[in-house]
C-alpha positions in Angstrom: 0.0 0.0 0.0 1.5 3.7 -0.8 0.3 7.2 0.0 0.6 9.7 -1.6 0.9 14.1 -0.8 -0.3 17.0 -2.9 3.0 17.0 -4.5 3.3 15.7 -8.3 5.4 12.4 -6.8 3.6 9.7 -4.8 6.0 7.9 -2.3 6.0 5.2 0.5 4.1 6.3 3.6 7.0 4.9 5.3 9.1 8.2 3.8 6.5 10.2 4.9 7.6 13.1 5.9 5.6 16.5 7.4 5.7 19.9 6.4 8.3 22.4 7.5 7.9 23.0 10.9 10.1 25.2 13.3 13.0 24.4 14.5 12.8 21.6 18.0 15.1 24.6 20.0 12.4 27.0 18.5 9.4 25.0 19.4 10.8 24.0 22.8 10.5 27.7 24.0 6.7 27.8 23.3 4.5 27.6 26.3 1.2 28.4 26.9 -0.9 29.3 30.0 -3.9 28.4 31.4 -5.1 31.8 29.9 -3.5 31.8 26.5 -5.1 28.2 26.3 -8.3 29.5 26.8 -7.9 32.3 24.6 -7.1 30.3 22.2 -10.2 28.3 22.4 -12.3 30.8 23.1 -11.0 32.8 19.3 -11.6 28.7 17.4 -15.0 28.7 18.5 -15.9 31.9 17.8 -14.7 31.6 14.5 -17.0 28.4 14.2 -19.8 30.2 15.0 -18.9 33.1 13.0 -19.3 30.2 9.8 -22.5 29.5 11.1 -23.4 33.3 11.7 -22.6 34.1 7.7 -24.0 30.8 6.2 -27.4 32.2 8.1 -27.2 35.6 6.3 -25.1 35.3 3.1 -26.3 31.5 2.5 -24.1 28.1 3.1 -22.0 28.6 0.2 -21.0 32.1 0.7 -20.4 31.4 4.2 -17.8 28.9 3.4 -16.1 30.9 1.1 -15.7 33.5 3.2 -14.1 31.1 5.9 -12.5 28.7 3.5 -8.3 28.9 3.2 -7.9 29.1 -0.6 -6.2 25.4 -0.4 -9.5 24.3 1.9 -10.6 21.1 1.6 -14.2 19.6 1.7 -14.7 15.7 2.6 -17.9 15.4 0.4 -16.9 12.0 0.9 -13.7 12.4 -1.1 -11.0 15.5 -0.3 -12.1 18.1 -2.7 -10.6 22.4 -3.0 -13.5 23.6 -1.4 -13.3 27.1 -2.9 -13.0 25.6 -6.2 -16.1 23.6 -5.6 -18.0 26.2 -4.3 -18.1 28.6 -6.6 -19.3 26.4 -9.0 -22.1 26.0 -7.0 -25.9 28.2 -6.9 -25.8 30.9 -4.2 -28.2 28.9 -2.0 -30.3 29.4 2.0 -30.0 26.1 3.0 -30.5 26.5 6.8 -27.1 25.6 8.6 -26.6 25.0 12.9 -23.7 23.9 13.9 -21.6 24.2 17.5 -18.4 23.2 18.7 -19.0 20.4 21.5 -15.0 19.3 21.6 -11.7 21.8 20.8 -8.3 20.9 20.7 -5.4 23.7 20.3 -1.6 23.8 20.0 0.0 25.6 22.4 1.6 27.4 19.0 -2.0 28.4 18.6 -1.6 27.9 14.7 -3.5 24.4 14.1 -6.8 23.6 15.8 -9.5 21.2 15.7 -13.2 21.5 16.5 -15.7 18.9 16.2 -19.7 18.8 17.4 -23.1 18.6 16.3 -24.8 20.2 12.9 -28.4 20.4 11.7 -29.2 21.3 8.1 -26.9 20.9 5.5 -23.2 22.3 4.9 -21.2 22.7 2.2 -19.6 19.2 2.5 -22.9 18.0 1.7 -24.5 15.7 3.9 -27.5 16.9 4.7 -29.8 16.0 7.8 -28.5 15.4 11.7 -24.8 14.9 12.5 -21.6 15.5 13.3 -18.7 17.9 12.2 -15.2 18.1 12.2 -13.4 21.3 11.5 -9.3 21.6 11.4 -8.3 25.5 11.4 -5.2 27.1 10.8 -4.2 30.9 11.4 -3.2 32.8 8.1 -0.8 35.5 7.8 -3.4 37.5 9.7 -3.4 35.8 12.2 -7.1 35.3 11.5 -8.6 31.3 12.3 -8.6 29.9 8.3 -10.8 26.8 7.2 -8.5 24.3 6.4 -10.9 21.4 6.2 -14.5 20.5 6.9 -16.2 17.2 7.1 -20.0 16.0 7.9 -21.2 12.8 9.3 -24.7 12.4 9.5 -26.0 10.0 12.1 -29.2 11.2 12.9 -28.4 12.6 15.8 -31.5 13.4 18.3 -33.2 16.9 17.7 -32.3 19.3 19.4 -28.8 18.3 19.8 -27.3 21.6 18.5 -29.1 23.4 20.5 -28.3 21.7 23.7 -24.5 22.0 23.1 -24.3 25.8 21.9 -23.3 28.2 25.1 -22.5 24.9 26.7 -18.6 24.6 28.5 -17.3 22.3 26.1 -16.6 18.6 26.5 -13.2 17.8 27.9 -10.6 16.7 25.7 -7.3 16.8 26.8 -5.1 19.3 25.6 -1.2 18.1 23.7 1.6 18.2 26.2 5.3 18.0 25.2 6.9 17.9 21.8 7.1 15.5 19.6 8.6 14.6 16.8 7.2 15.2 13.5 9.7 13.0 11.9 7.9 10.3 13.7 4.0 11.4 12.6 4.5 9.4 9.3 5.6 5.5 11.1 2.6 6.7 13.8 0.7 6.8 10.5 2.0 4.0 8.6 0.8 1.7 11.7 -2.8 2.8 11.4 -2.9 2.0 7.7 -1.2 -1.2 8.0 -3.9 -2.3 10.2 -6.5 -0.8 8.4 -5.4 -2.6 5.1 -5.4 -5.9 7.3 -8.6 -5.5 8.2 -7.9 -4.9 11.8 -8.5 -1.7 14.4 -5.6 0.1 15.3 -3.9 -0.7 17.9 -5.4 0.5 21.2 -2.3 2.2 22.2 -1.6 4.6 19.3 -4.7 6.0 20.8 -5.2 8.8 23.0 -7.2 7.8 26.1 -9.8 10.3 25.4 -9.9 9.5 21.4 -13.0 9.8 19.7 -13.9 7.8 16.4 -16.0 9.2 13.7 -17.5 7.3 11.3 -20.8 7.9 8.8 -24.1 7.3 9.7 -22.1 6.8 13.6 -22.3 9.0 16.5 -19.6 9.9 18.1 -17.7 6.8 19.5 -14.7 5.8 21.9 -12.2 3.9 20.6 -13.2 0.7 21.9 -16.2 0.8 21.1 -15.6 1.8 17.3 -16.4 -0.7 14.5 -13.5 -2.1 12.7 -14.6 -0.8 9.6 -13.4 -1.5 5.8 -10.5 -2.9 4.6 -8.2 -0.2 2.6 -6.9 -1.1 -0.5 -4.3 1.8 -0.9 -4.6 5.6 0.6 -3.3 8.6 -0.8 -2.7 11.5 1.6 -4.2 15.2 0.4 -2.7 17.2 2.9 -0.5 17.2 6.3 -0.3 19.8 8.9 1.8 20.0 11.8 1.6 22.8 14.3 5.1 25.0 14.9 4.5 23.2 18.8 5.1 20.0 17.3 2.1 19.0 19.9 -1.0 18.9 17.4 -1.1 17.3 13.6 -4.0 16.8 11.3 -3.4 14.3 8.4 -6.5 13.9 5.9 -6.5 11.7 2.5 -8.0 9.5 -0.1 -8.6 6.0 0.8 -10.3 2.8 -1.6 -11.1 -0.5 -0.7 -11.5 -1.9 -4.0 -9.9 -1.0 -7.6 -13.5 0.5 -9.0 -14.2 2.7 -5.9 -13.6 6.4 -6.3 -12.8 6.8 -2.8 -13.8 8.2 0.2 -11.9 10.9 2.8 -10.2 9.8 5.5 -8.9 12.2 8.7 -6.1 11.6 11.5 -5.6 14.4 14.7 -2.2 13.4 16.0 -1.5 15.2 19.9 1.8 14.8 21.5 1.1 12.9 25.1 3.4 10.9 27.1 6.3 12.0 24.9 4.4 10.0 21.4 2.2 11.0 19.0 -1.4 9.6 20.1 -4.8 9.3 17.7 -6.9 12.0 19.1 -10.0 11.9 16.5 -9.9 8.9 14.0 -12.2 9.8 11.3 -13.8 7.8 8.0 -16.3 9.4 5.4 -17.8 6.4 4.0 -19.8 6.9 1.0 -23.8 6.8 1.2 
């Protein structure tokens, strides 16, 4: 099995290897309070409900593309450019809820994930109840950026969106250490090995408070997760590792037979206990 990246050459997962990131003597001197932590939180959820603010008044599409980084990507099930998508699209009022239930920051503050419920239908395109995930990055603005969006409807209860907005969010435990990024791509190679044995990863490249995703699935812990499909071969779409080396977001194509056109796959990698651990292990299977 290979993976591929976004650059013209496909190459062995196994000589995977993540985007620049700063210097370890760099990244060792960034720390982050209590405060800054919560700051930091407190600006990725705002900017999730700032998406849900401007789908309301300019419509879903226009809403994403105001939020979208221009190399955004939409699981709709496959990785697509989201602004490319989009503005192909018909201006449209599709009524859009969403709230963050779950963030995770680095302490660089310059990757971020947020995941939680959604009602309506977004611009990856699965309409009805769910869940979302959203990974952000800051942009030379220092403005929260887009960088992908997934939905996973499940048919969640009513109401569900509702009950979590202006809710404290759910725990999740925030990265501690550094790690090395170096190392994200074997971490990653073991998960696809599995997968393409037709096994669950191993319980402890998980985190303990790991949450799976998986269409037409609530929200799961890892144990209790399905095993899921076989993978045929997986082509990564794009890799980001905060400057903390503490977060990492990996997201790609995967197939599990030669016809199949594929469906998107997403990894959250946090540094704990001195390794990288699965944080939110995430499969948008085709309906």
């Amino acid at each position: 099995m290979t993976l591929s990246s976004a650059r013209p050459a496909p190459f062995p997962l196994r000589a995977l290897r993540c985007l620049p990131v700063a210097p370890l003597a760099a990244a060792a001197l960034i720390g982050t309070t209590p405060a800054h932590a919560a700051d930091a939180r407190d600006a990725v959820v705002a900017a999730d409900t700032l998406l849900t603010g401007l789908a309301a008044r300019n419509g879903v599409r226009d809403g994403y593309l105001d939020m979208l980084a221009s190399s955004g990507l939409l699981l709709r099930p496959a990785p697509v450019n989201g602004p490319s998508l989009l503005q192909g699209d018909e201006p449209d009022r599709n009524p859009l809820r969403r709230a963050p239930e779950r963030v995770i920051v680095a302490r660089s503050a310059d990757l971020a994930v947020s995941v939680g419920p959604y009602a309506g239908r977004p611009a990856a395109g699965a309409d009805g109840l769910g869940h979302y995930v959203a990974v952000w990055r800051t942009g030379d603005d220092g403005d929260w950026k887009l960088q992908v969006d997934a939905a996973m409807p499940h048919g969640d209860g009513p109401g569900a969106v509702d009950a979590v907005a202006g809710l404290p969010l759910l725990p999740w435990v925030a990265p501690a250490g550094l790690c090395d990024a170096n190392a994200l791509g074997a971490a990653e190679r073991q998960v696809v090995d599995a997968r393409a044995g037709g096994n669950a990863p191993a319980a402890r490249l998980y985190a303990a408070d790991a949450v799976v995703l998986r269409s037409d699935l609530a929200p799961v812990a890892a144990g209790a997760a399905p095993r899921g499909r076989v993978w045929r071969d997986a082509q990564m779409r794009g890799t980001w590792v905060a400057q903390s080396q503490d977060l990492a977001v990996m997201t790609g194509l995967v197939r599990t037979d030669a016809a199949e056109r594929g469906y998107g796959f997403l990894h959250a990698w946090t540094c704990e206990g001195g390794g990288w651990k699965l944080k939110l292990d995430l499969e948008n299977l085709p309906r």
